[in-house]
N, C-alpha and C positions, 0 to 999 in steps of 0.2 A: 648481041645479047642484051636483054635485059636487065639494066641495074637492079640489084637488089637491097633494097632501101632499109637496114633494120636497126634503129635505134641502141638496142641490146647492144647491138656489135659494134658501136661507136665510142661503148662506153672506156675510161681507160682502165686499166689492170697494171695493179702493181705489183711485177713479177719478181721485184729484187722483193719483197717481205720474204719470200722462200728463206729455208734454213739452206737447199745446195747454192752453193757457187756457180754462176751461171759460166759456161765456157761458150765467149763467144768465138769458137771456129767455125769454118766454111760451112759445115753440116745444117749445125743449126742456124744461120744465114740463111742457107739454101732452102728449107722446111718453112723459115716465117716469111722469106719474100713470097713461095707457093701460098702458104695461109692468105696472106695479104691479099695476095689475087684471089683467091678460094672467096672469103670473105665480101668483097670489095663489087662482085656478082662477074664479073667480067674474066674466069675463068677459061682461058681454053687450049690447059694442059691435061689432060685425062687421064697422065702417065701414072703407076703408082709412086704412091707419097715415101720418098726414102729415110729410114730412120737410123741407118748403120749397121751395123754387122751388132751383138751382143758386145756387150762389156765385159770384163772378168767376173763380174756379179752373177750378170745370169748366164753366163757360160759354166760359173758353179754350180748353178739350180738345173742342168743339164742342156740348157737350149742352146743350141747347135751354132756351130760358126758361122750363119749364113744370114745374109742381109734381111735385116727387119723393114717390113714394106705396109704401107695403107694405102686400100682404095681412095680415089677422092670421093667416089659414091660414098662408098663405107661410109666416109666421116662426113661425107651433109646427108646422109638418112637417117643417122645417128643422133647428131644434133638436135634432128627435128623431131627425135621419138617421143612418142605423149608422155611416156613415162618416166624417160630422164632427158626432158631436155637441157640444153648448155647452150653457151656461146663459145664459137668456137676460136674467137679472143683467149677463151684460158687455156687451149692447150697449145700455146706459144711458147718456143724452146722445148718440145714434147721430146725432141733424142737427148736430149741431157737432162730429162725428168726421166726417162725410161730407165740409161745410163745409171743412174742412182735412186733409185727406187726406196718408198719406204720398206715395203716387202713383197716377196714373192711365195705368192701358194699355189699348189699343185689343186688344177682344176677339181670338183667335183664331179664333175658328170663329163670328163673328159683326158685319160690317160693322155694323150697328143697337145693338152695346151696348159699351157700358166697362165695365173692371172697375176698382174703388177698393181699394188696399190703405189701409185704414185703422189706427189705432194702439189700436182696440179691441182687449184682448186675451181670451183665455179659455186659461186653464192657461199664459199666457206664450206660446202663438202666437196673431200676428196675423189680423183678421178680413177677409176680402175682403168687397165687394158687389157683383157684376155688374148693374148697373144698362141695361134695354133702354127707349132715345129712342120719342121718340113714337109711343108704344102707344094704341091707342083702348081705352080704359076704359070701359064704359056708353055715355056721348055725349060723351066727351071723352077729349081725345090729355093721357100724360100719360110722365112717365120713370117707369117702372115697376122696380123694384128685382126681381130675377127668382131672386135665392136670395142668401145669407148665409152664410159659415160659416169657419170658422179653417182656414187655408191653411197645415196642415203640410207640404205637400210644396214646399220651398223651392226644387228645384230648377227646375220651372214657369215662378216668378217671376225666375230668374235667367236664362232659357233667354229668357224674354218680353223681357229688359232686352239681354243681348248677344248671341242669335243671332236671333232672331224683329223686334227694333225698333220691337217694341211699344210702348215708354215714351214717354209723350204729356206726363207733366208729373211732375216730384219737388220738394218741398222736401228741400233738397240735407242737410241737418243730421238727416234724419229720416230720411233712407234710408240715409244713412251711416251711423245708428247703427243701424238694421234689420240694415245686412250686418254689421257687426259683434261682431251678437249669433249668427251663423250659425255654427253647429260643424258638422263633418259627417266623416265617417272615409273618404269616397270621392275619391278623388284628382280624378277628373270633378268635383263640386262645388265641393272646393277653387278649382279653375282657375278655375268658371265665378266664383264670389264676388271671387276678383280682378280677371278679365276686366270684372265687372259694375262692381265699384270705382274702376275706371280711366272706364270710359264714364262714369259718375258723376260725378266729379271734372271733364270737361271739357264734359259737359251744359250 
């Protein structure tokens, strides 16, 4: 194969700035040495990408006890989407970002999937994971992770939290400091980040 030469991806990331604790067990070992090769061009595992079974977190938000999995497609077609691309350097330790999550919403436009705002970032916005519940994979149902990618448009996530009621779960210290870090020159925005602030506060 091909080396894949890409500057971007050389660069380093400092993943301890995160407010989680990083838990370095075998999992997430297993996930950055795959990254590493993913990255590195010289991939050729094709297996899906494992990311654990659900935590108590979102086994609360109802998704199922069953191993969370990504394509390795998935995640370099993703990467490379015109419209949110990333390096795929930031989502290093991604089952102990997913694991603790800032919050999870109940899809829009899809009763079968959550979406994860997670505390991954790339260029300083957060990574979402829309994650779809038991998906039959070969011969088995599995929570299939169905794209990835840095959720610049804040307004979505604000619109999901106080007009839509999608917010299914927050650690309260995480989201608060998410909106906190929200600038935005639109008066609509403004409102909606207070609006969401308040709902927040008595979650």
């Amino acid at each position: 194969m091909n080396k894949n030469t890409n500057s971007e991806e050389d660069k380093p990331i400092n993943i301890y700035s995160k407010t989680s604790i990083i838990r370095t067990n075998n999992l997430n070992d297993n996930f950055n040495a795959r990254l590493r090769k993913i990255i590195s061009g010289y991939n050729d595992d094709f297996n899906p990408l494992d990311l654990g079974n659900p935590s108590d977190i979102l086994l609360s938000c109802g998704i199922p006890n069953l191993p969370i999995q990504m394509s390795v497609q998935r995640l370099v077609d993703k990467k490379l989407q015109t419209n949110h691309p990333f390096r795929l350097v930031s989502v290093t330790h991604m089952p102990d970002f997913l694991a603790n999550p800032i919050a999870i919403f109940q899809s829009k436009t899809s009763a079968s999937c959550k979406v994860i705002l997670t505390e991954m970032e790339d260029k300083e916005i957060n990574i979402v994971v829309p994650i779809e519940m038991n998906r039959m994979i070969g011969k088995s149902f599995v929570n299939s992770v169905r794209s990835i990618y840095p959720k610049d448009n804040i307004k979505d996530v604000l619109q999901w939290i106080c007009e839509f009621g999608l917010l299914e779960y927050c650690e309260k210290n995480k989201i608060l400091n998410w909106l906190d870090k929200q600038q935005s020159n639109s008066a609509d925005v403004i409102k909606l980040i207070k609006d969401s602030t308040k709902i927040i506060n008595n979650f």
